[in-house]
C-alpha positions in Angstrom: 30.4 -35.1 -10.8 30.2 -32.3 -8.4 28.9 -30.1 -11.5 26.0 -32.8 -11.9 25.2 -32.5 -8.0 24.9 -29.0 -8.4 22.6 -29.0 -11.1 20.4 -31.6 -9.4 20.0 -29.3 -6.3 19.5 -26.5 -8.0 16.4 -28.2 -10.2 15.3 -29.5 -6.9 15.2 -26.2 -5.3 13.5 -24.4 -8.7 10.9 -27.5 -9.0 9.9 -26.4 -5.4 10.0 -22.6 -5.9 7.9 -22.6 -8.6 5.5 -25.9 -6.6 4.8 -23.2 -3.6 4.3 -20.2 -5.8 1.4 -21.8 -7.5 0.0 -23.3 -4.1 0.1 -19.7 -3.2 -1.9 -18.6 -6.4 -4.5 -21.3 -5.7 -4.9 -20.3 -2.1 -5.3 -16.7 -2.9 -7.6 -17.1 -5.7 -9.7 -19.5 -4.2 -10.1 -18.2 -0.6 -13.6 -17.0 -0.9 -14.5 -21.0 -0.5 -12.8 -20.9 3.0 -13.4 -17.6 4.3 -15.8 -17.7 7.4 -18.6 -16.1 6.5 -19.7 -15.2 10.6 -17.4 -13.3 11.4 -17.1 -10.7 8.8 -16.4 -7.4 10.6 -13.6 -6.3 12.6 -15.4 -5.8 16.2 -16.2 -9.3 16.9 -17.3 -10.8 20.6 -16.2 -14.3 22.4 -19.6 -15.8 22.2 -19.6 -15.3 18.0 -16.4 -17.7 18.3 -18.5 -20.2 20.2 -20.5 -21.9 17.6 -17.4 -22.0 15.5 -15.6 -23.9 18.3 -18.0 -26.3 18.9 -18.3 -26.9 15.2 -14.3 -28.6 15.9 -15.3 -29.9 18.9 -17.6 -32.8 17.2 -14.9 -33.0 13.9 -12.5 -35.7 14.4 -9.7 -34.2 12.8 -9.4 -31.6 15.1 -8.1 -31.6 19.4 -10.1 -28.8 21.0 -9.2 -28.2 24.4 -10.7 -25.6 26.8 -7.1 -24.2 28.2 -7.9 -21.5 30.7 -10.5 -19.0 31.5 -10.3 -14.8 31.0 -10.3 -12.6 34.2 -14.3 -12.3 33.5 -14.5 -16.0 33.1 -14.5 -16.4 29.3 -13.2 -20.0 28.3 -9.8 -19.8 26.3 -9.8 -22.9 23.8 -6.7 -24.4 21.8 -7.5 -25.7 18.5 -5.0 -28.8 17.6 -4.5 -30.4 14.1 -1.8 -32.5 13.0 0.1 -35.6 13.5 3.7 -34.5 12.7 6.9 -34.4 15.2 6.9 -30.5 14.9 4.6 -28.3 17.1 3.6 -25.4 15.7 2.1 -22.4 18.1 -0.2 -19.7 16.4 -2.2 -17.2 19.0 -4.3 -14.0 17.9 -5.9 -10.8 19.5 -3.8 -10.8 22.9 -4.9 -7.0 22.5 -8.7 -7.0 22.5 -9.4 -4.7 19.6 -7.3 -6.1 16.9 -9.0 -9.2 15.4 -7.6 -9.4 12.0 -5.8 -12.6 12.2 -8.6 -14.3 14.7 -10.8 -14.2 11.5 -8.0 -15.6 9.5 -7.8 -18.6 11.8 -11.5 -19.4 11.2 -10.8 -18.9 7.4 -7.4 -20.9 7.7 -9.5 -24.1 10.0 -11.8 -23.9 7.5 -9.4 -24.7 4.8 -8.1 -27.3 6.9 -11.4 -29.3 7.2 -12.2 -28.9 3.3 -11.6 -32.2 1.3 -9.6 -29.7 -1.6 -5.7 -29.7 -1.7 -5.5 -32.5 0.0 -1.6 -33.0 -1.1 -1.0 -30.1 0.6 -2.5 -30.9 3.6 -1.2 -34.0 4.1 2.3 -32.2 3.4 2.1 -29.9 6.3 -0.3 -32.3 8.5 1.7 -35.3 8.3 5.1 -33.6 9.4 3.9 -30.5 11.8 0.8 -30.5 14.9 -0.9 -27.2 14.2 -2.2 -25.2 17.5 -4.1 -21.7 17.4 -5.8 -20.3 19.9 -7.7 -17.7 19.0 -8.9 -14.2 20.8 -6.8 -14.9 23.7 -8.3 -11.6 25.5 -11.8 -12.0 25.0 -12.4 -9.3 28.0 -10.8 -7.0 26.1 -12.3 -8.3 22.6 -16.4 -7.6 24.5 -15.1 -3.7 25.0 -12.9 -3.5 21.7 -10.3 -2.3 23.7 -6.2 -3.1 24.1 -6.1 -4.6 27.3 -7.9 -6.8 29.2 -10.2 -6.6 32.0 -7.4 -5.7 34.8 -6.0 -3.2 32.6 -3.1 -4.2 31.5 -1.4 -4.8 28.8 -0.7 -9.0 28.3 1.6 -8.6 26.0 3.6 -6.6 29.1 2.7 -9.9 31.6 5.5 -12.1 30.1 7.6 -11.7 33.5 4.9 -11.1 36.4 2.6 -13.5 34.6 -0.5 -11.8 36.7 -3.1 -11.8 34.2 -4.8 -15.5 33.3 -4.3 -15.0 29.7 -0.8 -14.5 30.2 -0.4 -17.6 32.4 -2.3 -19.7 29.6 -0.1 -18.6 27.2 3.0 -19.3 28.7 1.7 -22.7 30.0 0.7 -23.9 26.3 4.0 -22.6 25.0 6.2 -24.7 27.8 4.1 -27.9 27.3 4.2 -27.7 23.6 8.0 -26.2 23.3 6.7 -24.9 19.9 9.5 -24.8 16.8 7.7 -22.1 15.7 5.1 -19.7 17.2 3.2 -17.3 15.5 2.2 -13.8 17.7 -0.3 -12.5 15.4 -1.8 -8.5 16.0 -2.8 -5.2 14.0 -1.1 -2.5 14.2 -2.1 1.1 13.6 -3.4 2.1 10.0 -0.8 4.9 9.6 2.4 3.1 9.4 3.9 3.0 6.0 7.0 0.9 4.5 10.0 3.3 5.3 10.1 6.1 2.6 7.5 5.3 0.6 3.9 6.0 0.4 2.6 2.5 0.6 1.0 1.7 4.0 2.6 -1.0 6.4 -0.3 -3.1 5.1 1.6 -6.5 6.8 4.9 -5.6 8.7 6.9 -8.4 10.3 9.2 -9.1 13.3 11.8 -12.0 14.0 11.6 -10.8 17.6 15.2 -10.0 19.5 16.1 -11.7 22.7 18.1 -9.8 24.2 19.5 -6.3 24.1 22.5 -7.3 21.3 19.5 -8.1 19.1 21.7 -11.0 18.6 21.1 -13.7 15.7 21.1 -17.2 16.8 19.8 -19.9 15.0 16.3 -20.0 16.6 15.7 -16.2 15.4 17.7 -16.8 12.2 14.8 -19.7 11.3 11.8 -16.9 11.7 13.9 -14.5 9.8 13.6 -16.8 6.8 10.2 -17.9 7.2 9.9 -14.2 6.8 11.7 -13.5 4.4 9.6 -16.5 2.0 6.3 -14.9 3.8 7.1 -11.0 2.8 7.9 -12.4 -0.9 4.3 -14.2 -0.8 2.9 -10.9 0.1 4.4 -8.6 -2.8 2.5 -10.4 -5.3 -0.4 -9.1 -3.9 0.2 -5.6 -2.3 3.5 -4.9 -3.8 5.5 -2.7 -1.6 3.2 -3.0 1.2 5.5 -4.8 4.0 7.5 -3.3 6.7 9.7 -4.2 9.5 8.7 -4.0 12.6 11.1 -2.3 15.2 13.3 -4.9 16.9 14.3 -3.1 20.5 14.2 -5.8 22.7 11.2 -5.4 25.7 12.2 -7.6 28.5 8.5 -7.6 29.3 6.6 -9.0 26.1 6.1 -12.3 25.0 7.6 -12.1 21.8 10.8 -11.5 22.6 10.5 -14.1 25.8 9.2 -16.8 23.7 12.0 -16.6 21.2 14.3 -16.4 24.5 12.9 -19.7 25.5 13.5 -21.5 21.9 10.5 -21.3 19.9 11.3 -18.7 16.5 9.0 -16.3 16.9 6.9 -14.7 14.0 5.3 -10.9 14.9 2.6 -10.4 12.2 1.2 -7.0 12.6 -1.8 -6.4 10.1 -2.1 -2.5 9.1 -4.2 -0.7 6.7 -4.7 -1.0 3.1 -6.8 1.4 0.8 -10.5 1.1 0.8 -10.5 -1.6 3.5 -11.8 -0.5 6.5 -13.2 -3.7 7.9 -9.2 -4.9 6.9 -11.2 -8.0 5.2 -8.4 -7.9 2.2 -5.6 -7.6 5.1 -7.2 -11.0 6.4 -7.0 -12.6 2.9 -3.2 -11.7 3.4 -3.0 -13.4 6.5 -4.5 -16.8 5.3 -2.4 -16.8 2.3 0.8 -15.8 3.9 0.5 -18.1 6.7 -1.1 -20.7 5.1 2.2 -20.7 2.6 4.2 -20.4 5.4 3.3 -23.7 7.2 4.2 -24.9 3.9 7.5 -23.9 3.1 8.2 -24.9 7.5 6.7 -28.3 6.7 9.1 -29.0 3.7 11.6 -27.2 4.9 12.6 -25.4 2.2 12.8 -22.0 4.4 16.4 -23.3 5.5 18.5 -21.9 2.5 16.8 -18.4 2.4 19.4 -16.2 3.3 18.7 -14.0 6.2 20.4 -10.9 4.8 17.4 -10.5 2.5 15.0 -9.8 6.5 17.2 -6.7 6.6 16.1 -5.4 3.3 12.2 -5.5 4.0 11.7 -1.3 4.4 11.0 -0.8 8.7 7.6 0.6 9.8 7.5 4.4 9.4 4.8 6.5 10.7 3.8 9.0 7.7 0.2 8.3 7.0 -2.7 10.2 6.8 -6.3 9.2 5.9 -6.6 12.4 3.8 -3.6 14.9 3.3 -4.4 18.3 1.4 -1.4 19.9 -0.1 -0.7 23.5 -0.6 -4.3 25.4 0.6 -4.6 29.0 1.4 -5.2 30.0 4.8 -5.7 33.5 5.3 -5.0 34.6 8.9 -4.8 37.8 10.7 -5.1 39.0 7.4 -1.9 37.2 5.7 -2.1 34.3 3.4 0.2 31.2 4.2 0.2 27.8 2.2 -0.2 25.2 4.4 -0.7 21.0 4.1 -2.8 19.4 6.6 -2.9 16.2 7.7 -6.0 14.2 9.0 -7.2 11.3 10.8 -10.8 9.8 10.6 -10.8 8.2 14.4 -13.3 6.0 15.1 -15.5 6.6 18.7 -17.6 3.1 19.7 -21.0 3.2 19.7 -22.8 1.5 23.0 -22.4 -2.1 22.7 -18.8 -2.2 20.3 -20.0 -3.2 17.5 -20.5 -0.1 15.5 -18.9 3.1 15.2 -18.7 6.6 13.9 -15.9 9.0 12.6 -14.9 11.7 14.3 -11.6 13.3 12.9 -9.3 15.8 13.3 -6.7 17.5 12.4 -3.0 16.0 13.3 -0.7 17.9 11.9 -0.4 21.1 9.4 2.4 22.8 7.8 4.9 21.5 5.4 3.8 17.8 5.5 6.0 16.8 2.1 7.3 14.4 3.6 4.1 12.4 4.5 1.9 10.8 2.7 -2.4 10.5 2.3 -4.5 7.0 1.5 -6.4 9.9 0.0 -4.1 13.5 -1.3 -5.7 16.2 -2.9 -3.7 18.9 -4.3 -5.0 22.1 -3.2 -3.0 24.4 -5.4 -4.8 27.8 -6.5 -7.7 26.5 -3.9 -8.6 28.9 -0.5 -9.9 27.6 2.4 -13.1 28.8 3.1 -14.7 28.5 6.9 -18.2 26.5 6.8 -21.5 28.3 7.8 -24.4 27.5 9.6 -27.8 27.9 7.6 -30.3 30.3 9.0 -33.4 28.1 8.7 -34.0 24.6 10.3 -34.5 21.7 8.0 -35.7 18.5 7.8 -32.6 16.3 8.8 -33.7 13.6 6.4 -34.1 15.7 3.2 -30.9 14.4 1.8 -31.7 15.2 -1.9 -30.6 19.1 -0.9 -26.8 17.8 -0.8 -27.2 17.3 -4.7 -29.5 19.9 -6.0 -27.8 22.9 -8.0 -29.4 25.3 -5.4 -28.2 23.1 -2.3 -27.5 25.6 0.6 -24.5 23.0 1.4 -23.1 23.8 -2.5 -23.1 28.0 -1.1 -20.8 26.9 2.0 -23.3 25.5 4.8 -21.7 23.2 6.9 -23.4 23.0 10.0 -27.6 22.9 9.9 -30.2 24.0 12.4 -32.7 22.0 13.2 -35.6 21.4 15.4 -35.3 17.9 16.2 -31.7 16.5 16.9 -31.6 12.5 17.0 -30.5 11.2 20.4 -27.1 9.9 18.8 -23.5 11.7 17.8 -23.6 11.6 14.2 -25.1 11.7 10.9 -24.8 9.9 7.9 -25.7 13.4 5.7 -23.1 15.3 4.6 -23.2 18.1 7.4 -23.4 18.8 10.8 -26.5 19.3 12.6 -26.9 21.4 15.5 -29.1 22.8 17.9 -31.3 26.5 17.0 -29.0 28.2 19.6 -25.7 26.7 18.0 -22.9 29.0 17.5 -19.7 28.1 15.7 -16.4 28.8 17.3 -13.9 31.1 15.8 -12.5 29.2 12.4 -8.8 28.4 13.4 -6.8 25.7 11.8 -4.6 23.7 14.3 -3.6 20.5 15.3 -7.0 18.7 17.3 -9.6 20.4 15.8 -12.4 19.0 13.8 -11.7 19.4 10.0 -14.8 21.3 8.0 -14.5 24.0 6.0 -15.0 24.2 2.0 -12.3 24.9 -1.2 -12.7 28.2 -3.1 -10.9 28.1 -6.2 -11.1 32.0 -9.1 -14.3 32.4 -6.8 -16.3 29.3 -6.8 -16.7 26.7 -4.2 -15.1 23.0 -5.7 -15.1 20.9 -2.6 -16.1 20.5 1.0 -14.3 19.1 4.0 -16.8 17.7 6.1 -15.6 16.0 9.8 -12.5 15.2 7.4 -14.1 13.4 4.3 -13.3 15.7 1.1 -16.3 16.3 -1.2 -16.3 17.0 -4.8 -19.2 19.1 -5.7 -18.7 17.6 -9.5 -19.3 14.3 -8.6 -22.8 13.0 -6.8 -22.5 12.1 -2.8 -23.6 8.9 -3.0 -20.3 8.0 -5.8 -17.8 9.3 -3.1 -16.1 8.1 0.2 -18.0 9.9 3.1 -18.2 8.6 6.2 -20.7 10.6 8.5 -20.8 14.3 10.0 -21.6 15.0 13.3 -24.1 16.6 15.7 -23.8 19.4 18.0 -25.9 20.3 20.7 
């Protein structure tokens, strides 16, 4: 008998294993249908959200509820759906430049409102109240910056409760007394999984609360739901999850809302290869907490053991956007091997919308330990500084980057010229710079801008320009450059 009860719970648990993992295939296969199609790069503003919003306003299958105001007066709205006993609390961009997951909540209400998967729906909708409120610092959101108009960090406000946003937050948390809340960010592009060189594309966090990082069974109910969402993910960007770090911070939210009895999800969206507008990472975030509703609204998250949280890799910090390996530096004369290691960071153009690259160098020496989204093994290749050409050109003649005779294929880096655009960068491969331009003395060191070219038995092979490598085999327009600069 007790062998027959077994078995029964064991096809029971199997029948809805295998039930979610195809719900999971549909959702990700099928998410161009939902994905919200206005708000498709990463610096987005409060008034693209407002249309949206009003969109749900008029639907009757959605609550929307005006729920505070920012410092500079932008209205905070709280988007409900959902008739079951369970409340479930999902906020996004409490730091104003990371939008990933406000996106995803567009994409993820859109999915809501569509008439397809309707079994699904009804699953989760009939037995949980869904509640997001997106771009809760929209102050900070207009300037693409962390914190919010008074300067500080929200996410810091969980005691003093100065800021409105903060207040908001904690009000919609104690009224709704959430079983589950999800705190959804991004997080720098340069984590990776512990020891590997897979980027921290998603990392997680059942948040502690209290020094002890003790395990009760509020935090023990997010560890699961992570454990089922990390799984979700590895189908899709296997070995791309880490951990984040659990120190307790009396000050932040997370850890104070899982104090106050609501299991607390962290979902910190990171970088992933060729994505700069992080529009794959998004698809992650629908899917994963998409299935995650899911597995909370059936419940089958409860026997998912929370030993397998501890073995999701933590967040290490090892990633460059382009590492070279074993170059030849001559200096003073010697030659030394070096690595170096370099970020493309991104300076705002007026307005934060738009950007350009400006990168430097972070770190050089032995870096074999670290890890590139893009390596290129410099073995047998010198370093070779860049020169300025002696003439002035045209700075739209950008067939010369190609031609056999190009003046950038004999080592010119930086270009004269007699008109210099009123902005910071260009979209040619070079720098331009004013007639009486002089470069500085070529020294490689951490904070300097990366551009110089690869000699290898004599003959120039590649160009590092503002810290995008070049191929001189292949055509510019087939490779990843991102701009150069100007100089005046």
């Amino acid at each position: 008998m007790q062998k027959n009860i077994f078995l029964l719970i064991f096809s029971l648990i199997c029948v809805l294993s295998n039930a979610q993992e195809s719900i999971t295939n549909q959702l990700y296969d099928t998410y161009h249908t939902y994905k919200e199609t206005a708000l498709d790069k990463r610096r987005i503003k409060h008034h693209q959200l407002q249309p949206l919003l009003k969109r749900y306003e008029v639907n009757p299958k959605f609550h929307v509820e005006k729920v505070g105001e920012s410092i500079e007066g932008r209205d905070l709205h709280l988007v409900s759906i959902g008739s079951g006993s369970e409340d479930i609390f999902l906020w996004s961009q409490m730091h104003g430049n990371e939008p990933t997951a406000t996106q995803a909540i567009f994409d993820i209400l859109n999915f809501l409102d569509a008439p397809e998967f309707k079994a699904e729906k009804q699953e989760i909708l009939s037995k949980l109240k869904l509640h997001f409120l997106p771009m809760l610092n929209p102050d900070g959101a207009e300037v693409y910056q962390r914190r919010n108009a008074l300067g500080i960090d929200i996410n810091r406000d969980a005691l003093r409760l100065q800021s409105p946003e903060g207040r908001a937050l904690k009000r919609i948390r104690d009224s709704l007394d959430a079983k589950f809340g999800f705190n959804l960010h991004d997080q720098s592009t340069y984590y990776n999984a512990e020891l590997t060189d897979k980027p921290a594309t998603i990392s997680y966090l059942a948040t502690a609360f209290n020094y002890d990082k003790d395990i009760n069974e509020v935090r023990s109910n997010a560890m699961k739901v992570i454990v089922y969402m990390n799984g979700i993910i590895q189908k899709y960007a296997p070995g791309q999850v880490g951990r984040y770090s659990d120190d307790f911070e009396p000050r932040a939210f997370g850890d104070n809302i899982a104090k106050w009895g609501t299991s607390l999800i962290l979902i910190e969206s990171g970088g992933y290869a060729n994505d700069r507008e992080k529009q794959e990472i998004r698809k992650l975030n629908y899917v994963s907490i998409l299935s995650a509703l899911y597995t909370i609204a059936q419940k089958s998250y409860v026997d998912i053991p929370i030993e397998d949280y501890e073995k999701i890799p933590r967040n290490d910090r090892k990633l460059f956007d382009l590492k070279i390996e074993n170059a030849t530096y001559e200096l003073h004369g010697k030659d030394y091997i070096i690595d170096l290691g370099i970020h493309r960071q991104e300076v705002d153009l007026e307005g934060h919308e738009q950007f350009y690259y400006k990168s430097i160098v972070v770190d050089q020496g032995d870096l074999s330990t670290y890890f590139g989204y893009e390596t290129f093994d410099a073995s047998g290749h010198r370093i070779i500084p860049a020169k300025v050409y002696p003439r002035a050109i045209n700075t739209n003649t950008r067939n010369m980057w190609n031609s056999e005779g190009s003046p950038f294929k004999s080592g010119y880096g930086y270009f004269k010229t007699d008109f210099l655009p009123p902005i910071a960068y260009t979209e040619m491969p070079g720098h331009f710079v004013a007639n009486n331009f002089r470069v500085p003395k070529f020294v490689l060191q951490p904070g300097v801008n990366p551009t110089f070219f690869l000699e290898k038995e004599g003959r120039l092979t590649h160009a590092v320009i503002n810290g995008f490598l070049i191929d001189f085999s292949q055509p510019i327009e087939k490779q990843n450059f991102g701009n150069g600069l100007i100089y005046r």
